[in-house]
PDB file of N, H, CA, C and O in Angstrom:
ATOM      1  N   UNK A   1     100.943 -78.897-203.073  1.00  0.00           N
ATOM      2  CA  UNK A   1     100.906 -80.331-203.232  1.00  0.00           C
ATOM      3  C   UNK A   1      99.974 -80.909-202.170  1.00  0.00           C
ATOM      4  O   UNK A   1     100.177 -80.649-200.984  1.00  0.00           O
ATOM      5  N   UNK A   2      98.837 -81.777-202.599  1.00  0.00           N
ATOM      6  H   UNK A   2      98.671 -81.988-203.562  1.00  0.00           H
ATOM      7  CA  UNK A   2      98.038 -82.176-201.822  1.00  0.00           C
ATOM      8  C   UNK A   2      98.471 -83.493-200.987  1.00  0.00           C
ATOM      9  O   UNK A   2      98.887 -84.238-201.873  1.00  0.00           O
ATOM     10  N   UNK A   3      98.578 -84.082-199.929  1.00  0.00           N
ATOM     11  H   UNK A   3      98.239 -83.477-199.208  1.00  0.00           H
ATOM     12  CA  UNK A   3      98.815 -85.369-199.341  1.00  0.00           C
ATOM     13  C   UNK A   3      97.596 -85.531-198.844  1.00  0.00           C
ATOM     14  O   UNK A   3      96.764 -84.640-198.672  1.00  0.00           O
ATOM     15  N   UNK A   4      97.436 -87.148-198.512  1.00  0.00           N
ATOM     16  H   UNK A   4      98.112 -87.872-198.651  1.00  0.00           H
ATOM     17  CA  UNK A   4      96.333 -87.522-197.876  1.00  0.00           C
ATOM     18  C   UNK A   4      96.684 -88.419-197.285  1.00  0.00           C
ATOM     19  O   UNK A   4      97.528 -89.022-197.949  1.00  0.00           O
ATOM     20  N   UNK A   5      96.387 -89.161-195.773  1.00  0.00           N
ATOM     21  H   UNK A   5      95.701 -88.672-195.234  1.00  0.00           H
ATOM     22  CA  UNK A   5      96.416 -89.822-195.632  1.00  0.00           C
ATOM     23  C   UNK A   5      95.076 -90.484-194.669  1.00  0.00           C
ATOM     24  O   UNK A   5      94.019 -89.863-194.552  1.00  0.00           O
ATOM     25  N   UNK A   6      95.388 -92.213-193.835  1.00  0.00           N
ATOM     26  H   UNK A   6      96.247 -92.717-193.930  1.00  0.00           H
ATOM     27  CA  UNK A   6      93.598 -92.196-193.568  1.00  0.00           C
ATOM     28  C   UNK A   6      94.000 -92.456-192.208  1.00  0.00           C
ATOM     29  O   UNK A   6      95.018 -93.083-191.916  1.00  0.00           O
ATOM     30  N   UNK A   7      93.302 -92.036-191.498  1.00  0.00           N
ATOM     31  H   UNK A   7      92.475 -91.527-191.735  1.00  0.00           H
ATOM     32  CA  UNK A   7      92.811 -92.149-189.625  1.00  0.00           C
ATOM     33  C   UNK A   7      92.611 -94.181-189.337  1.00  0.00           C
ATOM     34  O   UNK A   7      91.801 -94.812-190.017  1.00  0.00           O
ATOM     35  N   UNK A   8      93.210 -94.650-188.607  1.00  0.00           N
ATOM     36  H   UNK A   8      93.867 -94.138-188.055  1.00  0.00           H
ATOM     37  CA  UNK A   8      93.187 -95.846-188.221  1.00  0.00           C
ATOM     38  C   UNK A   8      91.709 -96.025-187.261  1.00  0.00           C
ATOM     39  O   UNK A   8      90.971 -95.040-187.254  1.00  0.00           O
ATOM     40  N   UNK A   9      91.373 -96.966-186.648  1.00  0.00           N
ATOM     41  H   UNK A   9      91.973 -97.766-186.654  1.00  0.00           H
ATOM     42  CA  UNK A   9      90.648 -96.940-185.928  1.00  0.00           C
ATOM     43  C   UNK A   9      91.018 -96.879-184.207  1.00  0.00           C
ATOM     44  O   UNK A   9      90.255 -97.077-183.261  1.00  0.00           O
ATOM     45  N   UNK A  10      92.492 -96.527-184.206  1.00  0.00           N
ATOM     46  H   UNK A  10      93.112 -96.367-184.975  1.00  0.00           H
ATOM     47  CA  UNK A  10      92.408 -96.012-183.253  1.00  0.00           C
ATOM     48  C   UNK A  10      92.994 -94.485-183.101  1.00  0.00           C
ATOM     49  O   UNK A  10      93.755 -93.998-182.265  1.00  0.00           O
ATOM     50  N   UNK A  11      92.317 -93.914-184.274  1.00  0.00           N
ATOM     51  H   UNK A  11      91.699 -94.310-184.953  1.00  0.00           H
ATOM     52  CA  UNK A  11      92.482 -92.206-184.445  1.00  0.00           C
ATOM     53  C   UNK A  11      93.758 -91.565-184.755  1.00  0.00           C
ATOM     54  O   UNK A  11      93.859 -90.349-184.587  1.00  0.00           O
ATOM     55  N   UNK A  12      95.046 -92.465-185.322  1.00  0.00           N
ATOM     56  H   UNK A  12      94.964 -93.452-185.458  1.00  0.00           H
ATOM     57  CA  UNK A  12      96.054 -92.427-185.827  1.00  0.00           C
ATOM     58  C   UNK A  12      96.526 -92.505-186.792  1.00  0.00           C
ATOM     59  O   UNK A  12      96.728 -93.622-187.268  1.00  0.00           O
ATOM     60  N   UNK A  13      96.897 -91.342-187.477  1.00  0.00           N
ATOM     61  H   UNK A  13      96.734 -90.434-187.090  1.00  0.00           H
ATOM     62  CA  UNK A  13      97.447 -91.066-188.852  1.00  0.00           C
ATOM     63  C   UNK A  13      98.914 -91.503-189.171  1.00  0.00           C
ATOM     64  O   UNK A  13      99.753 -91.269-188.302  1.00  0.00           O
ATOM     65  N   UNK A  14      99.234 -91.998-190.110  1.00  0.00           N
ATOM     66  H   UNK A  14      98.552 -92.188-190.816  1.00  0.00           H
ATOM     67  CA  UNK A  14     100.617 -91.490-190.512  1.00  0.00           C
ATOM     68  C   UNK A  14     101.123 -90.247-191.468  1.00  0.00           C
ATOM     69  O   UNK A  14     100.524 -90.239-192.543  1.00  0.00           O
ATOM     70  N   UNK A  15     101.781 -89.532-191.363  1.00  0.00           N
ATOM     71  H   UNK A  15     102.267 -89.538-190.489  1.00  0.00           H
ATOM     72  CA  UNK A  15     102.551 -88.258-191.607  1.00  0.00           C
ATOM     73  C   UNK A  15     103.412 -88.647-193.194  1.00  0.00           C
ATOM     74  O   UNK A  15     104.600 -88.964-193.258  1.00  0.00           O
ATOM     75  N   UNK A  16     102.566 -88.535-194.258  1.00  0.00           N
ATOM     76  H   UNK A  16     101.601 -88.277-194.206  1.00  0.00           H
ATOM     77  CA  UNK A  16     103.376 -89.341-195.480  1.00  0.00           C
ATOM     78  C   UNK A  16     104.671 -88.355-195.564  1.00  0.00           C
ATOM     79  O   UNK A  16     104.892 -87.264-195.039  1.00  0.00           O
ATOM     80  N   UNK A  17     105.403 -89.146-196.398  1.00  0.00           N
ATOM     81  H   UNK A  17     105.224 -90.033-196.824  1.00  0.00           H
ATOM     82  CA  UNK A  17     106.584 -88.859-195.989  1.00  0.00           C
ATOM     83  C   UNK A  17     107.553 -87.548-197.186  1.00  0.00           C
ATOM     84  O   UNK A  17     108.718 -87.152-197.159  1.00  0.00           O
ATOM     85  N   UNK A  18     106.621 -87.288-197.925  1.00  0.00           N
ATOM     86  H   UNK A  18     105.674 -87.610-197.947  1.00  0.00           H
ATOM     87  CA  UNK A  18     106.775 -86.005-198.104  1.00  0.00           C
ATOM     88  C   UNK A  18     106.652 -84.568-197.674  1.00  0.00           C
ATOM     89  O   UNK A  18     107.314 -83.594-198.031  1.00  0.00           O
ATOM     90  N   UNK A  19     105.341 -84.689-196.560  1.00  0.00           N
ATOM     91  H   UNK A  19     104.803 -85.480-196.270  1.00  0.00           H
ATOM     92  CA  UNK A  19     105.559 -84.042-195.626  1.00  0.00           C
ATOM     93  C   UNK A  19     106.573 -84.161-194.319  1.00  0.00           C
ATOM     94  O   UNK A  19     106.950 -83.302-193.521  1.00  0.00           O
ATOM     95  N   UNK A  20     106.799 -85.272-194.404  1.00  0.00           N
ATOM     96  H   UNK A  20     106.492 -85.970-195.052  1.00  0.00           H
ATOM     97  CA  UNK A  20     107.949 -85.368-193.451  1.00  0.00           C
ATOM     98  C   UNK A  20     109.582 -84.706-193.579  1.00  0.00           C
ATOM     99  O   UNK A  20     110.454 -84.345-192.789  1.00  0.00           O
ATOM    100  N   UNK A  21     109.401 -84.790-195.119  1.00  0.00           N
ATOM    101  H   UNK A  21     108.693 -85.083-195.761  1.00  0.00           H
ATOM    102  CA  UNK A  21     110.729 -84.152-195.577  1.00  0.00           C
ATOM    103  C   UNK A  21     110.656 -82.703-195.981  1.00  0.00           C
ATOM    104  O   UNK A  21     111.678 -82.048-196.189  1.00  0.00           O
ATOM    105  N   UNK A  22     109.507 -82.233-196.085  1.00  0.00           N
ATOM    106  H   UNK A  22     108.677 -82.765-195.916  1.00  0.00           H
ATOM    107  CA  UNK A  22     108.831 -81.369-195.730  1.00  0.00           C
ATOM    108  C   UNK A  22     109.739 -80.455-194.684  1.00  0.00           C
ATOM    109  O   UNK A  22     110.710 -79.699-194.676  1.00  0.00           O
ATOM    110  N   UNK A  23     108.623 -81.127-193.696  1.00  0.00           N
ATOM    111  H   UNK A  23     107.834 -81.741-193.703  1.00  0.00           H
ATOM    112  CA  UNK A  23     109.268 -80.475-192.033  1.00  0.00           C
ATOM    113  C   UNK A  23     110.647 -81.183-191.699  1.00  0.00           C
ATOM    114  O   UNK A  23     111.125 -80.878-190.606  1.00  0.00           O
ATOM    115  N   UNK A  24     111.182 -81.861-192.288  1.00  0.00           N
ATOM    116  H   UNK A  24     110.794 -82.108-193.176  1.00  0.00           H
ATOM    117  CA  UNK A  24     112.669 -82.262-191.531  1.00  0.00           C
ATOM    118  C   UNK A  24     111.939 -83.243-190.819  1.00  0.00           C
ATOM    119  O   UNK A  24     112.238 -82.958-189.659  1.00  0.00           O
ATOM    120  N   UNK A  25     111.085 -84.330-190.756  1.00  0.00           N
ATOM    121  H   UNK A  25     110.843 -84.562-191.698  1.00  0.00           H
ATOM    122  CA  UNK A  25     110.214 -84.525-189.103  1.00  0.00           C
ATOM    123  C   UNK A  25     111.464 -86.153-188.919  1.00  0.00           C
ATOM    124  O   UNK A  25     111.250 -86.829-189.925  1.00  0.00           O
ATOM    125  N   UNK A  26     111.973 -86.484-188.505  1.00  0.00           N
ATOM    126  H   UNK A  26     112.148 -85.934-187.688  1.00  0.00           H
ATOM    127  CA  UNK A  26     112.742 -88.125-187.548  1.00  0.00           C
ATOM    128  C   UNK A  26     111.477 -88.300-187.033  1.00  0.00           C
ATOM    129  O   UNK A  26     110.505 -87.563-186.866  1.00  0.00           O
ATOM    130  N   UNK A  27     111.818 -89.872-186.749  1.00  0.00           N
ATOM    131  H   UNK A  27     112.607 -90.471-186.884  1.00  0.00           H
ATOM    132  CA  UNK A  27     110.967 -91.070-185.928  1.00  0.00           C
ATOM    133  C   UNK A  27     111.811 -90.040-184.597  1.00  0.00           C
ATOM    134  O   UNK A  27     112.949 -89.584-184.479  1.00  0.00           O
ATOM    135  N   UNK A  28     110.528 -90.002-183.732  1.00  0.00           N
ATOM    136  H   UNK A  28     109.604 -90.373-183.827  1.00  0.00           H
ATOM    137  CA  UNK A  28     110.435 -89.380-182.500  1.00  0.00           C
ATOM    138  C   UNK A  28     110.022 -87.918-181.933  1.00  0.00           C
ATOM    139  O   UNK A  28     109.555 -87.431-180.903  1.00  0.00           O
ATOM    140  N   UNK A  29     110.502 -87.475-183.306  1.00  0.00           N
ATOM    141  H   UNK A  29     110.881 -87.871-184.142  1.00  0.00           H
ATOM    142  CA  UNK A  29     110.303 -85.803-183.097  1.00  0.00           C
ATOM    143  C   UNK A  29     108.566 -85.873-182.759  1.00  0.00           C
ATOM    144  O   UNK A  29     107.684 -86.732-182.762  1.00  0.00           O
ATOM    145  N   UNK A  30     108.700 -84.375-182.466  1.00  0.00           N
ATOM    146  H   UNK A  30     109.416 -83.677-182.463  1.00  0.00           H
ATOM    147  CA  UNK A  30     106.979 -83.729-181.676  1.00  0.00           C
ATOM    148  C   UNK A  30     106.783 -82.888-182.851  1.00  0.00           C
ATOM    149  O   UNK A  30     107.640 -82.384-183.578  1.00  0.00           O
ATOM    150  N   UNK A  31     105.083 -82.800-182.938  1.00  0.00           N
ATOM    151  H   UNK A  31     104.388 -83.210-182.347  1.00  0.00           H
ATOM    152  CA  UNK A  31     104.178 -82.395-183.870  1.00  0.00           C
ATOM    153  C   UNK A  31     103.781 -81.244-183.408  1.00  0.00           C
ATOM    154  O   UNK A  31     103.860 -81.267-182.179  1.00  0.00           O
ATOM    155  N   UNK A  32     103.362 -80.170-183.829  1.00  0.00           N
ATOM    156  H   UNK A  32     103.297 -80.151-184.827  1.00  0.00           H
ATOM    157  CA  UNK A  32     102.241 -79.550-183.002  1.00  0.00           C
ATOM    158  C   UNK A  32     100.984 -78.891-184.022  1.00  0.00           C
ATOM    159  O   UNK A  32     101.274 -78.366-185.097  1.00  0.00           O
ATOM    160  N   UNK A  33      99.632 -78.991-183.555  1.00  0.00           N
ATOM    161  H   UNK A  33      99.396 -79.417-182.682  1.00  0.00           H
ATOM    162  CA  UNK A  33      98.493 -78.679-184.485  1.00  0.00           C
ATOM    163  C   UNK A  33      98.094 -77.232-184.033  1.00  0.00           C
ATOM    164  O   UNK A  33      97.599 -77.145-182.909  1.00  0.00           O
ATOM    165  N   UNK A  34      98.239 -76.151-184.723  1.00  0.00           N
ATOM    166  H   UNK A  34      98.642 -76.221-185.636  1.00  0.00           H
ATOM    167  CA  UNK A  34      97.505 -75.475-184.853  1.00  0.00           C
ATOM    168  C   UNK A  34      96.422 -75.412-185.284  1.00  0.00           C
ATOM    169  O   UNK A  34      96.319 -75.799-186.448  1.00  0.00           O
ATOM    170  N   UNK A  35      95.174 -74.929-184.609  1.00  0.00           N
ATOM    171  H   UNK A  35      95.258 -74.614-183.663  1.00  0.00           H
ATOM    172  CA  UNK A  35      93.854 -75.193-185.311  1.00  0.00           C
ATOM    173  C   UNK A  35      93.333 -73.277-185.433  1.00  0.00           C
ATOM    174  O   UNK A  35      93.500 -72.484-184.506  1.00  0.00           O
ATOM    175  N   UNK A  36      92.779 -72.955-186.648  1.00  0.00           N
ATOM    176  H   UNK A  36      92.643 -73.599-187.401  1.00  0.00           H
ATOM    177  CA  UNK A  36      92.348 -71.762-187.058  1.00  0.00           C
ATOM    178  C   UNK A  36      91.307 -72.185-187.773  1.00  0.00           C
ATOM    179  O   UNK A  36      91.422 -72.758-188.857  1.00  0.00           O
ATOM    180  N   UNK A  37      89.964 -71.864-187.066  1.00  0.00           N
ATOM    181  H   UNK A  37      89.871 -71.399-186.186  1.00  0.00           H
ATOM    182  CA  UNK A  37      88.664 -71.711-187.663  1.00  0.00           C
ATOM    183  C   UNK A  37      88.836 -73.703-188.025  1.00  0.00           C
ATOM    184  O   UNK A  37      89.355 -74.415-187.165  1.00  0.00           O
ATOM    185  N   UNK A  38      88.438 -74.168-189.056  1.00  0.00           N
ATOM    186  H   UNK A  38      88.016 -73.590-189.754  1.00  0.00           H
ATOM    187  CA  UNK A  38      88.171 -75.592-189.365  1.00  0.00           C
ATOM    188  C   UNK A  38      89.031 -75.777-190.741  1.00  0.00           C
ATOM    189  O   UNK A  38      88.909 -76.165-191.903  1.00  0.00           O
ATOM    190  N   UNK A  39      90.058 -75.197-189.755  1.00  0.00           N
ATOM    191  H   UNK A  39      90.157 -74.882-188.811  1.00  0.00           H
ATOM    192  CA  UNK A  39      91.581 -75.621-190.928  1.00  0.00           C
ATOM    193  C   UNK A  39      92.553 -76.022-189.484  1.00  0.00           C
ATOM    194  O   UNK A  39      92.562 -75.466-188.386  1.00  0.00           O
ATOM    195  N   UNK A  40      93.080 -76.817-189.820  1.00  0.00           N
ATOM    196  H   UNK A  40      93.073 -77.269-190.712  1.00  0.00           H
ATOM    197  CA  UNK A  40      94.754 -77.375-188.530  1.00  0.00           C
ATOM    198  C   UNK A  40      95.918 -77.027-189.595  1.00  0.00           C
ATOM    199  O   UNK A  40      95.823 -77.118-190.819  1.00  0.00           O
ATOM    200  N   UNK A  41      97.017 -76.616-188.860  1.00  0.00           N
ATOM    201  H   UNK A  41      97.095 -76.542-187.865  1.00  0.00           H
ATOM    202  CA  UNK A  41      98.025 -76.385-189.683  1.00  0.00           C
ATOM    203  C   UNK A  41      98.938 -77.599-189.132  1.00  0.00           C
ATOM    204  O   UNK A  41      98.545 -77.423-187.978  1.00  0.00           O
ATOM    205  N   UNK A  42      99.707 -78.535-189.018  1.00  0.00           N
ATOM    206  H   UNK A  42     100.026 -78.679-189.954  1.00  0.00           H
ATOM    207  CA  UNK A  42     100.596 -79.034-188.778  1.00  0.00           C
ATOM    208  C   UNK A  42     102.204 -78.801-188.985  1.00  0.00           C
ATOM    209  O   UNK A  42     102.599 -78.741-190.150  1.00  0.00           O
ATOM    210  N   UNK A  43     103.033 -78.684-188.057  1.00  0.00           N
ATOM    211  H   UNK A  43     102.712 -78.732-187.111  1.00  0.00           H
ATOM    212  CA  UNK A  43     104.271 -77.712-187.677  1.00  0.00           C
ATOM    213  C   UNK A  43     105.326 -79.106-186.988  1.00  0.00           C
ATOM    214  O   UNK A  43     104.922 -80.156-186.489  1.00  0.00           O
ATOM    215  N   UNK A  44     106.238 -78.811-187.115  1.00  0.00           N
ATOM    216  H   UNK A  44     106.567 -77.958-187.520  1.00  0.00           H
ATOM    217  CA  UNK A  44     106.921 -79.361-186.624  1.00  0.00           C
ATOM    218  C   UNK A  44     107.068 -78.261-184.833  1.00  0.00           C
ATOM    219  O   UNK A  44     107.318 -77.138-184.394  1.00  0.00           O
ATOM    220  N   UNK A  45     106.842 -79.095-184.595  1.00  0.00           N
ATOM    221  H   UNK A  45     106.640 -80.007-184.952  1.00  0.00           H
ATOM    222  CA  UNK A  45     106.918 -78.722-182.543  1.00  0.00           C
ATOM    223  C   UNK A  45     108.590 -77.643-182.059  1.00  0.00           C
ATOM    224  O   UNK A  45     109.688 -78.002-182.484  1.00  0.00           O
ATOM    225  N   UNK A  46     108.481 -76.797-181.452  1.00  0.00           N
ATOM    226  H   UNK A  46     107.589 -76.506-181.106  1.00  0.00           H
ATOM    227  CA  UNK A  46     109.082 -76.344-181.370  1.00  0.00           C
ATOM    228  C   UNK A  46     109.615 -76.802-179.818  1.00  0.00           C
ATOM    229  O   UNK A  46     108.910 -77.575-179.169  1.00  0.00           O
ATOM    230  N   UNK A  47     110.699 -76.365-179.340  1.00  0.00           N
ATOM    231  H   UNK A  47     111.271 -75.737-179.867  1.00  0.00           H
ATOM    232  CA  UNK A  47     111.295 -76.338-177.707  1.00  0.00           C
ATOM    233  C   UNK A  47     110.122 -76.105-176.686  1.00  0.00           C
ATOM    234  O   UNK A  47     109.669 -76.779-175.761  1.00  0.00           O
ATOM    235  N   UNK A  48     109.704 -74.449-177.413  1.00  0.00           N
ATOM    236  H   UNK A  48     110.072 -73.901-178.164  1.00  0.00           H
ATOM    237  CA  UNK A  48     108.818 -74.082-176.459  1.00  0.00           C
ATOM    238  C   UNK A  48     107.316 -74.569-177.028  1.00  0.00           C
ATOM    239  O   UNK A  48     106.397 -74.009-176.432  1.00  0.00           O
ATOM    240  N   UNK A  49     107.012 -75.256-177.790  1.00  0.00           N
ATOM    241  H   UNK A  49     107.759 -75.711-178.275  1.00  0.00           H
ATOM    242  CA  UNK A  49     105.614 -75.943-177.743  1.00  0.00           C
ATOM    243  C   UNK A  49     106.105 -77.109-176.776  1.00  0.00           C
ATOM    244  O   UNK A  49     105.026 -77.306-176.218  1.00  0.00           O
ATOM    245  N   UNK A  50     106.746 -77.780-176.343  1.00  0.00           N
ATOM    246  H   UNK A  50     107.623 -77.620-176.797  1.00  0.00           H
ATOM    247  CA  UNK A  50     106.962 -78.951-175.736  1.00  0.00           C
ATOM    248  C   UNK A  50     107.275 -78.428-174.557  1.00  0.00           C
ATOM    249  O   UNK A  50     106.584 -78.978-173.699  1.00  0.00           O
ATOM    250  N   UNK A  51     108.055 -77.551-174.054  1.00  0.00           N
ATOM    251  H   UNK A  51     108.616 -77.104-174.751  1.00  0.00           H
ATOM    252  CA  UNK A  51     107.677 -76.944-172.722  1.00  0.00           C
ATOM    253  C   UNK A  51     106.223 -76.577-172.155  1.00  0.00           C
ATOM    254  O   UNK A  51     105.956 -76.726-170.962  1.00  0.00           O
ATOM    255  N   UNK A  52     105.367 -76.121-173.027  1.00  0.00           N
ATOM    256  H   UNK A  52     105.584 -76.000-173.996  1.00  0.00           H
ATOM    257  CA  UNK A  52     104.030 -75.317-172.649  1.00  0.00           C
ATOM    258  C   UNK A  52     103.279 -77.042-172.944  1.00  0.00           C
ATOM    259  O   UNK A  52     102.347 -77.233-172.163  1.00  0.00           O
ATOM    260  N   UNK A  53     103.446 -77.798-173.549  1.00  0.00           N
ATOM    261  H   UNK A  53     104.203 -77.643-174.183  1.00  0.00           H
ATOM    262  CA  UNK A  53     102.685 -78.810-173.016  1.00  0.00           C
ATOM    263  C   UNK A  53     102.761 -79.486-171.896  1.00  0.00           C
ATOM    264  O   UNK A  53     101.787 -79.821-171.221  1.00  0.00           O
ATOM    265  N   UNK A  54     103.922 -79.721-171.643  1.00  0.00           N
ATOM    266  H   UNK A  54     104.714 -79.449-172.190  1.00  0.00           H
ATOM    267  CA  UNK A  54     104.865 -80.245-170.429  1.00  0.00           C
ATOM    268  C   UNK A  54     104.353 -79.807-169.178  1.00  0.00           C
ATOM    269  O   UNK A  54     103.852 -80.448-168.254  1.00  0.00           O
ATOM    270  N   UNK A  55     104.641 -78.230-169.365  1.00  0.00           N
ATOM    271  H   UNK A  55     105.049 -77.709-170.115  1.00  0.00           H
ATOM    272  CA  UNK A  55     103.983 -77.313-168.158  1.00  0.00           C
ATOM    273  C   UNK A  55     102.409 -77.789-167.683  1.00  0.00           C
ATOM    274  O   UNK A  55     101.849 -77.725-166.589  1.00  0.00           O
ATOM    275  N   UNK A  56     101.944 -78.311-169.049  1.00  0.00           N
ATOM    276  H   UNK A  56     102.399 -78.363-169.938  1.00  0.00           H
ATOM    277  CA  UNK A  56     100.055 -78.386-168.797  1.00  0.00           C
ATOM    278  C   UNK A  56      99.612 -79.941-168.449  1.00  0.00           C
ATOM    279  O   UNK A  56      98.651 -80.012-167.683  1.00  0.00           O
ATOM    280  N   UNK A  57     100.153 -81.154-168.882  1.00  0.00           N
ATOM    281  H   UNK A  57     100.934 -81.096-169.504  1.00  0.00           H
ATOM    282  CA  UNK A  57     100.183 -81.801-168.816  1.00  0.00           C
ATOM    283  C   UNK A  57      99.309 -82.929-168.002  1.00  0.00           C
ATOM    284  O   UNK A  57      98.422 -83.702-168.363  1.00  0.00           O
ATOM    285  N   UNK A  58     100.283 -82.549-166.103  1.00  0.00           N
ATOM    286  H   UNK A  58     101.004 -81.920-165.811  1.00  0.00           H
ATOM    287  CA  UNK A  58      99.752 -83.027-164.961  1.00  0.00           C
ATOM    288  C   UNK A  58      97.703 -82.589-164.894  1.00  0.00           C
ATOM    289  O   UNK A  58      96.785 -83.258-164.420  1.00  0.00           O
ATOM    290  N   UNK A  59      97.680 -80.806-165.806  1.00  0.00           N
ATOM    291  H   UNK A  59      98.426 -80.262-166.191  1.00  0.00           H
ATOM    292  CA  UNK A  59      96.257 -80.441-165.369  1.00  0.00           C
ATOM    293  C   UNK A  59      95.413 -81.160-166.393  1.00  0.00           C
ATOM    294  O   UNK A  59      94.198 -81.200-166.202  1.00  0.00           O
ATOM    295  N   UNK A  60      95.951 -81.748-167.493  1.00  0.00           N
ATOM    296  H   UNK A  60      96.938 -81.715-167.648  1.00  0.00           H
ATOM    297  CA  UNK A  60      94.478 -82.545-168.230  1.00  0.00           C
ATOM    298  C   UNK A  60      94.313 -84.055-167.660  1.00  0.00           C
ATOM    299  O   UNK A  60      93.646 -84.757-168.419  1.00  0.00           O
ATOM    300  N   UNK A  61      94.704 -84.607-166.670  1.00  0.00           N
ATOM    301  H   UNK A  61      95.246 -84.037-166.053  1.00  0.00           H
ATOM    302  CA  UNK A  61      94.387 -85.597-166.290  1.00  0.00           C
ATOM    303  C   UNK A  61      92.681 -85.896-166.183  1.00  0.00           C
ATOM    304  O   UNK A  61      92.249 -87.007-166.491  1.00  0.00           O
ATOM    305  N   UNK A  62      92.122 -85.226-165.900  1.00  0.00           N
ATOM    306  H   UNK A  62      92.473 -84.324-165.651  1.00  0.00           H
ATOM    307  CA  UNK A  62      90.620 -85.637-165.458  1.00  0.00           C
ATOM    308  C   UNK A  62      90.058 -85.986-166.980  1.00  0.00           C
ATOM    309  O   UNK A  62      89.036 -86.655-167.136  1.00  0.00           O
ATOM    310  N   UNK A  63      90.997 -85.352-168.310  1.00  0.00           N
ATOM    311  H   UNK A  63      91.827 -84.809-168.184  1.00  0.00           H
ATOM    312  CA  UNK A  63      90.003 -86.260-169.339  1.00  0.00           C
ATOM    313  C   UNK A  63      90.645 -87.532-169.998  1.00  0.00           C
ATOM    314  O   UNK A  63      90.656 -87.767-171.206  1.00  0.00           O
ATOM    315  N   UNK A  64      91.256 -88.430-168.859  1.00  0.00           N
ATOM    316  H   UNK A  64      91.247 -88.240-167.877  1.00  0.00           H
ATOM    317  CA  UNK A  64      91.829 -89.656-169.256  1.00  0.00           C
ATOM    318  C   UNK A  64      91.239 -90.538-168.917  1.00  0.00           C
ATOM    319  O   UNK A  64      91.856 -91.554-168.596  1.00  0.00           O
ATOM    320  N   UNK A  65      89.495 -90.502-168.837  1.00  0.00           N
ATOM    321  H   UNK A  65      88.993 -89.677-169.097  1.00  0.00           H
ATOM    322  CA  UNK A  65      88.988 -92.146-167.964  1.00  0.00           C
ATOM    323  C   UNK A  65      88.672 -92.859-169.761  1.00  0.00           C
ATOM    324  O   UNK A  65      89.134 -92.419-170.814  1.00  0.00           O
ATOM    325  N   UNK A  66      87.899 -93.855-169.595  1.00  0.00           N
ATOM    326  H   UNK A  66      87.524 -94.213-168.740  1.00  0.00           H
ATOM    327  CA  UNK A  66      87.285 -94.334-170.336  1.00  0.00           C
ATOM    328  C   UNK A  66      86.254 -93.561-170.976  1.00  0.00           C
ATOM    329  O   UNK A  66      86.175 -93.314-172.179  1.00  0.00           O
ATOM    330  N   UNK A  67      85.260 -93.108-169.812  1.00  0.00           N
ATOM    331  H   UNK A  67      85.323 -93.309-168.835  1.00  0.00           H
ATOM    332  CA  UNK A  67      84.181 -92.316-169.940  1.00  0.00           C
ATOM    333  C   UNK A  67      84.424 -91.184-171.234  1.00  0.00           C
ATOM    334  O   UNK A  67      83.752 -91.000-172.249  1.00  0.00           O
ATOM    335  N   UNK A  68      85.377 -90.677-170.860  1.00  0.00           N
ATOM    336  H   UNK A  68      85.922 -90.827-170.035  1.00  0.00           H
ATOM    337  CA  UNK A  68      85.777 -89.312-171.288  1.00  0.00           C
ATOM    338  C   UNK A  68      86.044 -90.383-173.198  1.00  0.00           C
ATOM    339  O   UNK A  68      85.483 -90.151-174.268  1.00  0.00           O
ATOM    340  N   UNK A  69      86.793 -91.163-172.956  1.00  0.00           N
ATOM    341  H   UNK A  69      87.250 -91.351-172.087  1.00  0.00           H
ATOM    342  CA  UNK A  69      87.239 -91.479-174.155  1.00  0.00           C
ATOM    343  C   UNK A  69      86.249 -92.350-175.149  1.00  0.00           C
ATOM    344  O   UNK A  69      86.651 -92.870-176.190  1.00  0.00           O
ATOM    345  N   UNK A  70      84.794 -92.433-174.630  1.00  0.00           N
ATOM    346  H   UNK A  70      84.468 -92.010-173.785  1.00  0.00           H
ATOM    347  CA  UNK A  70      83.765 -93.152-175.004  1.00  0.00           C
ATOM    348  C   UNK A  70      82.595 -91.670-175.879  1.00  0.00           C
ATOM    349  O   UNK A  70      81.932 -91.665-176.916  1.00  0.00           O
ATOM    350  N   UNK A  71      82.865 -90.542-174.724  1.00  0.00           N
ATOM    351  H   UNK A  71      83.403 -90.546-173.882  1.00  0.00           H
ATOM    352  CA  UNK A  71      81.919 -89.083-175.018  1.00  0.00           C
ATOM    353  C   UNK A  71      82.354 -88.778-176.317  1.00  0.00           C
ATOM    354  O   UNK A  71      81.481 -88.343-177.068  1.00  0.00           O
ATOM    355  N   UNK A  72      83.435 -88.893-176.745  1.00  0.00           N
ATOM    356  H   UNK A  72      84.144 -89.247-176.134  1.00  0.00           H
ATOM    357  CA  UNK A  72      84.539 -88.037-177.066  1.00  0.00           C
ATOM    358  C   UNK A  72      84.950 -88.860-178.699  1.00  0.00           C
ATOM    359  O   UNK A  72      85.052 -88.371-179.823  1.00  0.00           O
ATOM    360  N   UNK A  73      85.086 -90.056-178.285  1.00  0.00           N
ATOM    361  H   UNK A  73      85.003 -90.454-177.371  1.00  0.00           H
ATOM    362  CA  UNK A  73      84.992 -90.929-179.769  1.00  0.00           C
ATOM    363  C   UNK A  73      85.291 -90.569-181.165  1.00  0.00           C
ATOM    364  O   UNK A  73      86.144 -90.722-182.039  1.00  0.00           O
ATOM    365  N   UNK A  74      83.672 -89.777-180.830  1.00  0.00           N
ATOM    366  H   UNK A  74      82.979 -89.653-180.120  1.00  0.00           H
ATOM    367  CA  UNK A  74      83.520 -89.123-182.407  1.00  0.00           C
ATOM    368  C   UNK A  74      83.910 -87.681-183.215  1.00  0.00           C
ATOM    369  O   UNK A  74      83.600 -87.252-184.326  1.00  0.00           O
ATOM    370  N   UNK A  75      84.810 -87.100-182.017  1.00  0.00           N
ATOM    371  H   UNK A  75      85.062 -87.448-181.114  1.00  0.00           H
ATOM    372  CA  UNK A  75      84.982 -85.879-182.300  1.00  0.00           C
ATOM    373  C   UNK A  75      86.120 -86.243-183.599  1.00  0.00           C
ATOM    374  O   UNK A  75      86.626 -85.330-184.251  1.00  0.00           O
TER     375      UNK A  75
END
């Protein structure tokens, strides 16, 4: 079953809601993207995906300026 949905302009999707029932997903739960080659799989987030982000977190600070979010835009 195909879903689609469209990117806002500030790079935010909504999760239609067949995939939501899908994954079981509640207002709040965590996502996580697997990316393989120029396919993403989307998963419902596990304990330990939210630990291993958690863990990483504090180290991606340096790509939070503006700058970074101006380079970066169009990815």
């Amino acid at each position: 079953m195909l879903q689609v949905s469209k990117i806002t302009s500030k790079f935010q999707v909504t999760i239609p809601a067949a995939v939501r029932r899908v994954l079981g997903l509640k207002k709040g739960d965590a996502v996580a993207f697997e990316i393989e080659g120029n396919t993403v799989v989307v998963r419902r987030a596990s304990a330990l995906d939210r630990e291993c982000a958690k863990a990483v977190e504090g180290t991606l600070s340096e790509w939070l300026s503006a700058e970074d979010e101006e380079a970066y835009r169009e990815l």
